[in-house]
C-alpha positions in Angstrom: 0.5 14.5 -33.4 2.8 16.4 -31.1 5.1 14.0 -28.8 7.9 15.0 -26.6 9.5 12.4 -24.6 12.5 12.5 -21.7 14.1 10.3 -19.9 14.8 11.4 -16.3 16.4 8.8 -13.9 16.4 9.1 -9.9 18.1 7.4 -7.2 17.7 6.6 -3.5 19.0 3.7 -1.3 18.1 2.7 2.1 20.3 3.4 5.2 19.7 0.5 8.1 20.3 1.8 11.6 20.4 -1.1 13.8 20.7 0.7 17.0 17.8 3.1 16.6 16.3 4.6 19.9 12.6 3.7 20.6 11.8 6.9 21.9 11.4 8.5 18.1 9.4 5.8 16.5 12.8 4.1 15.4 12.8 1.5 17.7 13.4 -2.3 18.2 11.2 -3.9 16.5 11.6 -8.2 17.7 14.3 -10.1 18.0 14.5 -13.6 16.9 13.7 -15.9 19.5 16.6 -18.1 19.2 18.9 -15.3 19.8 17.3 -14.7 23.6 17.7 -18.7 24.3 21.4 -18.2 23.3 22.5 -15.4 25.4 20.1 -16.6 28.1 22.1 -20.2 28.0 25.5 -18.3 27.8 24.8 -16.4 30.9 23.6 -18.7 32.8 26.4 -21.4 31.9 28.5 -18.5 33.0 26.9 -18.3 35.9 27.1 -21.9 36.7 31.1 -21.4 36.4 31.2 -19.0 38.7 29.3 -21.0 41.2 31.6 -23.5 40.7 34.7 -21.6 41.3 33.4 -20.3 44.6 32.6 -24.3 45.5 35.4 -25.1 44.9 38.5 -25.4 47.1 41.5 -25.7 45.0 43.1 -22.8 43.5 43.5 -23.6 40.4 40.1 -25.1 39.5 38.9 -22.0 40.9 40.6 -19.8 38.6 40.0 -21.6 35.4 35.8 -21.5 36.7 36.2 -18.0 37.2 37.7 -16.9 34.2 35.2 -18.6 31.9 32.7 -17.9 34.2 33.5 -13.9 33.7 34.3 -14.7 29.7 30.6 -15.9 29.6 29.0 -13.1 30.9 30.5 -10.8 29.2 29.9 -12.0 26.4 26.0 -12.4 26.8 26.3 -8.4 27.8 28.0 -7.5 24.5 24.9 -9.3 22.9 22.6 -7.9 24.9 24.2 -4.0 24.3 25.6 -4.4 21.3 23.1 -6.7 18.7 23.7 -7.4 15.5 21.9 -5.9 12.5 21.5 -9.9 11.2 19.5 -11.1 14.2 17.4 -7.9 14.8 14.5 -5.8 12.5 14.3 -2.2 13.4 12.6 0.8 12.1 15.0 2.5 9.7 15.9 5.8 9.6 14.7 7.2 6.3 17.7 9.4 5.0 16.5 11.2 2.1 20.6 11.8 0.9 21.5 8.0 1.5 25.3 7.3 1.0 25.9 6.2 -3.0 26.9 2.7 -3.3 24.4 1.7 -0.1 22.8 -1.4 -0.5 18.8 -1.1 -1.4 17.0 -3.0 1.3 13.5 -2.1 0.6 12.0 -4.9 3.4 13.9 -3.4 6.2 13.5 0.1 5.7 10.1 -0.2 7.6 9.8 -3.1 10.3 8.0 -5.8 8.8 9.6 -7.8 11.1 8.8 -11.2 10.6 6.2 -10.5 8.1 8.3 -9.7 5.5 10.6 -12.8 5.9 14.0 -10.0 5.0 17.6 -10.4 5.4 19.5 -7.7 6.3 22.7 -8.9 4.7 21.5 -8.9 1.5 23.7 -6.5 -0.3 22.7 -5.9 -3.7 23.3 -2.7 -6.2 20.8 0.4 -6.5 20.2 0.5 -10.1 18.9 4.1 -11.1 14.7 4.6 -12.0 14.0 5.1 -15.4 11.8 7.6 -15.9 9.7 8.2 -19.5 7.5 10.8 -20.4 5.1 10.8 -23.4 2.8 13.1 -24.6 2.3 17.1 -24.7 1.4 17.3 -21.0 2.5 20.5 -19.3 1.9 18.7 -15.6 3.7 15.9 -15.8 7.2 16.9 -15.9 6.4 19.1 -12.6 4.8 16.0 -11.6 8.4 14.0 -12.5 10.9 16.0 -10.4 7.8 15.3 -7.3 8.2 12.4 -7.8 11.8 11.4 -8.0 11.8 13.4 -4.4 9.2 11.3 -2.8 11.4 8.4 -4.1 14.4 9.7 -2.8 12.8 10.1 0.2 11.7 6.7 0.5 14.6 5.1 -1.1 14.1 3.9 -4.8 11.5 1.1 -3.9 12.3 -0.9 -7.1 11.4 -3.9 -5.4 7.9 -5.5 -6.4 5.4 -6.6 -3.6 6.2 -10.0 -2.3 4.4 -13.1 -2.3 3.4 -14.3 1.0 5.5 -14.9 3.7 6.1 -17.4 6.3 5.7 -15.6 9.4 3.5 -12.7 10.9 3.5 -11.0 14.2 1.5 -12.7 16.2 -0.1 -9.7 18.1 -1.0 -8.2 14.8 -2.6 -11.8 13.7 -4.1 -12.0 16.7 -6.0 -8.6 16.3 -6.7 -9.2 12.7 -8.6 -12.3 13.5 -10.7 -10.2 16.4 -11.3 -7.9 13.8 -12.9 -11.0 11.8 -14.8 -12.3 14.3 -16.3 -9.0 14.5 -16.9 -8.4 11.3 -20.6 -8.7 9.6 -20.8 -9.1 6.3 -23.5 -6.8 3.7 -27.1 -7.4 5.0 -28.3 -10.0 2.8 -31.6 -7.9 1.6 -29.2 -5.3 0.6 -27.0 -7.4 -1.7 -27.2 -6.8 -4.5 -25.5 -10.0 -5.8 -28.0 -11.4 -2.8 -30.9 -13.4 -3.9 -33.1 -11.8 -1.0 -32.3 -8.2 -2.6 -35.5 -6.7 -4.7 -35.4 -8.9 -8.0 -35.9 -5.5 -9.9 -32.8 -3.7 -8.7 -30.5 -7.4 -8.5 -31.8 -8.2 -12.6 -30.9 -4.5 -13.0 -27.2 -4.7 -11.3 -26.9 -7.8 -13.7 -27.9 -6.1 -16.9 -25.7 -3.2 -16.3 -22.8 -3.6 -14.0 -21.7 -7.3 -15.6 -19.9 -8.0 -12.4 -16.8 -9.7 -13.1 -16.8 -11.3 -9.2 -20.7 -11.9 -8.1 -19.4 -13.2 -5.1 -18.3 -10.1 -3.5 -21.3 -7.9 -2.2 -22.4 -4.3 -3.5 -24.6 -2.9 -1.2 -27.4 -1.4 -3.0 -27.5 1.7 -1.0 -24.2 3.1 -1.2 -23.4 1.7 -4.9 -21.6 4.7 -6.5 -23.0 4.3 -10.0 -26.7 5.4 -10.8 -28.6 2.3 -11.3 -25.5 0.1 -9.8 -24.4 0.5 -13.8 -21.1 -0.7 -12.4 -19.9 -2.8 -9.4 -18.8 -0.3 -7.2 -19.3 1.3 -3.5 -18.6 4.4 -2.0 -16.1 3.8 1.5 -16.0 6.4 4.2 -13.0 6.9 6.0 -12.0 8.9 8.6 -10.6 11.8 6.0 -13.1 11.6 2.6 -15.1 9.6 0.6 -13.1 6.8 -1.8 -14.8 4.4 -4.1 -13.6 0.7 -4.3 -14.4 -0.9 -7.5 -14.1 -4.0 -9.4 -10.9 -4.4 -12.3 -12.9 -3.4 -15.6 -13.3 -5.9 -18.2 -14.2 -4.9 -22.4 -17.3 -4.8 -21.9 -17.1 -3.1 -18.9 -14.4 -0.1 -19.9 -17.4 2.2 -20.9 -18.7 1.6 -17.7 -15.8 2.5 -15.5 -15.0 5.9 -17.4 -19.0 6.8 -16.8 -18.2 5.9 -13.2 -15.2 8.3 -13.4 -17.1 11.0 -15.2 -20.3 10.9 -13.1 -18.2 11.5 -9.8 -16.2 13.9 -10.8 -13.1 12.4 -9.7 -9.5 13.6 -10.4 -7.6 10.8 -9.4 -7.4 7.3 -10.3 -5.3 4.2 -9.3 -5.1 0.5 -10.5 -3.9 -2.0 -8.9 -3.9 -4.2 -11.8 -0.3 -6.3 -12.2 0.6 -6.6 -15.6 -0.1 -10.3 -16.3 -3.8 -9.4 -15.2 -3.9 -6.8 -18.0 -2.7 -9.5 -20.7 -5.4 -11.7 -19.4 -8.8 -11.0 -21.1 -10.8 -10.4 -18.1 -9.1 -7.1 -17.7 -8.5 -3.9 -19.9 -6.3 -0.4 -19.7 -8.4 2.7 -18.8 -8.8 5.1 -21.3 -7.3 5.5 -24.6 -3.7 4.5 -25.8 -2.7 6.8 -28.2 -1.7 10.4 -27.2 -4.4 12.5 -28.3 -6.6 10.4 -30.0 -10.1 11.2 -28.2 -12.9 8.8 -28.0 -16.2 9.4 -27.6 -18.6 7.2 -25.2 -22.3 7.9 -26.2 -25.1 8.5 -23.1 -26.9 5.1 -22.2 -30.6 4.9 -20.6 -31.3 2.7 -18.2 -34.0 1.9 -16.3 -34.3 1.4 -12.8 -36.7 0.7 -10.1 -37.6 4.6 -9.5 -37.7 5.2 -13.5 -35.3 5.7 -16.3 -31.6 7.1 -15.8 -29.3 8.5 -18.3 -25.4 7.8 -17.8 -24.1 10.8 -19.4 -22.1 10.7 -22.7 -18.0 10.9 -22.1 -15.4 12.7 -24.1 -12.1 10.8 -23.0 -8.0 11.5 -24.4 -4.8 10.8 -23.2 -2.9 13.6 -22.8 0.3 12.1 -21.6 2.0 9.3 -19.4 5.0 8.4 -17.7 6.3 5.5 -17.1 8.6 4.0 -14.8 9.4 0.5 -15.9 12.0 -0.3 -13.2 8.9 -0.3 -10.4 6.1 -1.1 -12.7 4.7 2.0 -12.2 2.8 4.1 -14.9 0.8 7.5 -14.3 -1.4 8.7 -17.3 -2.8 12.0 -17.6 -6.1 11.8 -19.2 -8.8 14.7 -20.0 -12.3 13.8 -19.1 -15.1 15.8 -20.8 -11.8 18.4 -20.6 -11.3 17.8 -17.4 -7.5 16.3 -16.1 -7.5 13.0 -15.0 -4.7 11.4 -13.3 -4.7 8.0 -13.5 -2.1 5.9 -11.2 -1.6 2.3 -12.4 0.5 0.4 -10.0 1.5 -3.0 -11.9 3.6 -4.6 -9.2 1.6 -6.1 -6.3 0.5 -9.3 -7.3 -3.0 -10.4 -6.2 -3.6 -11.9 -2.9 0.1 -10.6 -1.7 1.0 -9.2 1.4 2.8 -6.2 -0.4 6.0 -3.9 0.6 5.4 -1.4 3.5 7.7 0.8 2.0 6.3 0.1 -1.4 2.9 1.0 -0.1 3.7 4.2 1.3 5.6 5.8 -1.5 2.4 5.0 -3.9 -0.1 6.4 -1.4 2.4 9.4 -0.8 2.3 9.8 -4.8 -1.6 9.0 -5.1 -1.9 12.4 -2.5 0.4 14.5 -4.4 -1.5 14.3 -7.3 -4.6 14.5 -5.7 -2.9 18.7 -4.5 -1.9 18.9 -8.0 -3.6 22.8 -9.0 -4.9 21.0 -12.0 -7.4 19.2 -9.7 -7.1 21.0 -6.7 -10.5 22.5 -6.7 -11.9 18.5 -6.9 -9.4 17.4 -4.5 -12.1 16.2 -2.1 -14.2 14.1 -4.7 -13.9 10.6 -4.3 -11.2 8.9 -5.2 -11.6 5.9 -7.2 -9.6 2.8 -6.6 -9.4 -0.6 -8.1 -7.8 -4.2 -7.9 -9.2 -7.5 -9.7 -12.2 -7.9 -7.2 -11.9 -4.5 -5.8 -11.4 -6.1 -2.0 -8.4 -7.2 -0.9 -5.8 -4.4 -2.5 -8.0 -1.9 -2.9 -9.2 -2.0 0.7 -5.7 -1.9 1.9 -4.6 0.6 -0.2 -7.4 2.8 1.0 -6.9 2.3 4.3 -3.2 3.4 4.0 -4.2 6.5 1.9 -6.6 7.4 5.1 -3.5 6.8 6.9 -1.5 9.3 5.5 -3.8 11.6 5.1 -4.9 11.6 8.9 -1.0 12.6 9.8 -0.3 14.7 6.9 -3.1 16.7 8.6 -1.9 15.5 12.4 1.5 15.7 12.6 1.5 15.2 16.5 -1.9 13.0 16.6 -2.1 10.1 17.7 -2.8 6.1 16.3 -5.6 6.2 13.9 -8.5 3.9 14.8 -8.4 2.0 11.4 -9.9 -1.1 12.4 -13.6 0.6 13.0 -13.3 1.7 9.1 -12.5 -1.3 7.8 -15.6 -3.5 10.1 -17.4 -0.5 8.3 -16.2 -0.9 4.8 -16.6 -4.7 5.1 -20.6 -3.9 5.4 -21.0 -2.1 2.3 -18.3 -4.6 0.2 -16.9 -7.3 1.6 -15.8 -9.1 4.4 -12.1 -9.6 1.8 -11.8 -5.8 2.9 -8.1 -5.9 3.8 -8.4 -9.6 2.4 -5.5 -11.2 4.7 -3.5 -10.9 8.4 -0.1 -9.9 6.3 -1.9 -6.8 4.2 -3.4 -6.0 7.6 -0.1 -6.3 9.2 1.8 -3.8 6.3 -1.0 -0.9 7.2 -0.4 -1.2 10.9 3.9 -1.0 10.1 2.9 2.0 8.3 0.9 3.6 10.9 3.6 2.6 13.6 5.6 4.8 11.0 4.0 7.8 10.3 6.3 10.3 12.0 9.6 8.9 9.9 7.9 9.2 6.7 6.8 12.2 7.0 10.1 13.7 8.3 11.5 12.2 5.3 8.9 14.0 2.9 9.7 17.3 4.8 13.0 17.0 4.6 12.9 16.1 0.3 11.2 19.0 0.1 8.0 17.3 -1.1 
């Protein structure tokens, strides 16, 4: 069995720019609140001095008024012109040749502002990004060197997505619980996890698709598998067709490579952390050994129109590379000889607001591939992506792929209206579509920040 394997290793830091100019998306972000009270108090104790001074008669009183009077305000104006990095969050500029020994801030590269609950003090070391490829794949060492420049780009994003934090914007909470409110969820009769949904079609969607969640809807119209064989829905955004499925279990792995095979698609990506995959309700894709084939044989079914056929599915793994620092792994299978690029990001916990920055250097990596010439003829097929439930990360990370898609094809276009896709998404899957205010608030930072990111992909070369 032929193996090659290298070891590459990249690095990238961020570089903060605390007096960014608003007028190129690099603006002031918030300050924190108690910051305003305490210049506001400073100036107008200042002021108060000064009114005294002029009150009173006495010449000496009057200078000593004066002088802290003037010592006050001034400084209250160097706050207010000269703020520190500590007590601010800005948009950062993305440098794609950082300065070596920069301290890797991955929560302030992007403003998260109070969402992600950052410091900007924090100094800590930029260790390099192991890189490890596997396999006789010709693609993926291209696919390497792409990589470590959309990295570089982005800064080395070793950090893994956060648990929840404290704080949100409140605008962007605000507008997250509108969308809520507006939100409907499935149609009951078109559930089929419903128990008003035709009993032939619901029994068959429980034979076959062994749902691991039956508390999150499949709409029956647009399930993506013939005979809803599999707990999946096809989601329509503004630039192609994606499908959001549910984490496949053992007894489900068949399944999901059917689903894979009957649409075509050519990329991939699981959001599956590793401590999910050790648990026995989930299962790696595919097959572990480099070129090892396996074989799935074709499986009638029968459905309310008749009997189906899920087609039979020759599956290998060609090659895969790993990147252990960011929990990051891309495999390179064939299905029924076809590549397969399969993106399985291992770092965002469930539930989890995740890393803006994080975010968009796996969406940027998800489109690469999907340009890749080994798929580039079924770039448009849809793109499969799952979580656990196939809700909450998937739905976010689909909207963000929408996102930079829209301005990889707009440069100069304006805010994309995400909110009307996700109301629509949330009537074929869930109303856990974009499951929380703090994964809503991440896809709005990275819209806000469109035009840096992809100035810093231009500028990488990628």
């Amino acid at each position: 069995m032929p193996t090659a394997s290298t070891i590459a290793e990249t690095t990238g830091v961020y570089r903060h720019n605390p007096v960014a100019q608003p007028g190129n998306n690099t603006g002031i972000i918030a300050r924190v609140p108690w910051r305003k009270v305490r210049t506001c108090t400073i100036a107008f104790v200042g002021a108060g001095f000064i009114a005294a001074a002029i009150a009173s008669g006495a010449f000496i009183p009057t200078a000593v008024f004066a002088t802290a009077g003037l010592i006050c305000l001034a400084t209250a104006l160097c706050q207010i012109l000269n703020p520190s990095s500590s007590t601010q969050r800005n948009i950062a500029q993305l440098s794609p040749t950082p300065t070596a020994g920069s301290p890797a801030q991955a929560e302030s590269l992007l403003p998260g502002s109070h969402c992600l609950a950052a410091s900007n003090d924090r100094q800590s070391a930029t260790p390099p990004i192991r890189t490890v490829i596997t396999g006789n794949s010709r693609e993926l060492p291209a696919i390497a060197e792409t990589l470590q420049g959309i990295l570089k780009a982005l800064g080395s994003v070793t950090h893994t997505f956060p648990s929840f934090s404290r704080f949100c914007s409140a605008e962007v909470s605000k507008r997250f619980l509108e969308l809520r409110k507006r939100s409907r969820d499935v149609p009951f009769e078109q559930n089929l996890n419903g128990g008003a949904c035709t009993r032939a079609s619901a029994a068959n969607f429980r034979n076959y698709a062994l749902s691991k969640h039956s508390n999150i809807s499949c709409h029956q119209a647009y399930c993506a598998m013939p005979g809803q064989a599999y707990h999946a829905n096809y989601i329509d955004m503004h630039y192609g067709r994606f499908i959001a499925a549910q984490g496949a279990v053992n007894r489900t792995h068949n399944r999901f490579l059917q689903l894979l095979a009957v649409n075509d698609t050519a990329i991939s990506v699981a959001l599956v952390t590793e401590n999910e995959l050790k648990s026995r309700d989930n299962t790696r894709i595919g097959p572990t050994d480099i070129d090892q084939p396996k074989t799935i044989p074709a499986l009638e079914i029968t459905t309310t129109t008749g009997t189906e056929t899920l087609p039979s599915v020759s599956v290998s793994l060609v090659g895969s590379m790993d990147l252990p620092d960011m929990k990051l792994r891309i495999d390179q299978l064939e299905i029924n000889g076809k590549p397969h690029f399969r993106i399985n990001e291992m770092g965002w916990v469930d539930g989890t607001a995740n890393n803006p920055v994080r975010l968009a250097a796996i969406t940027m990596i998800a489109e690469t591939l999907r340009r890749h010439p080994a798929v580039l003829e079924r770039a448009n097929n849809p793109m499969v992506v799952n979580c656990n439930a196939g809700v909450g990360r998937t739905g976010t990370f689909i909207v963000a792929s929408d996102i930079i898609r829209h301005y990889g094809q707009n440069p100069q276009g304006g805010p994309l209206d995400i909110d009307s896709k996700i109301l629509a998404a949330r009537q074929r899957r869930s109303l856990k579509f974009v499951q929380n205010s703090r994964q809503y608030q991440n896809l709005v930072i990275l819209q806000e920040n469109r035009n840096a990111i992809l100035r810093a992909m231009l500028e990488a070369g990628v």
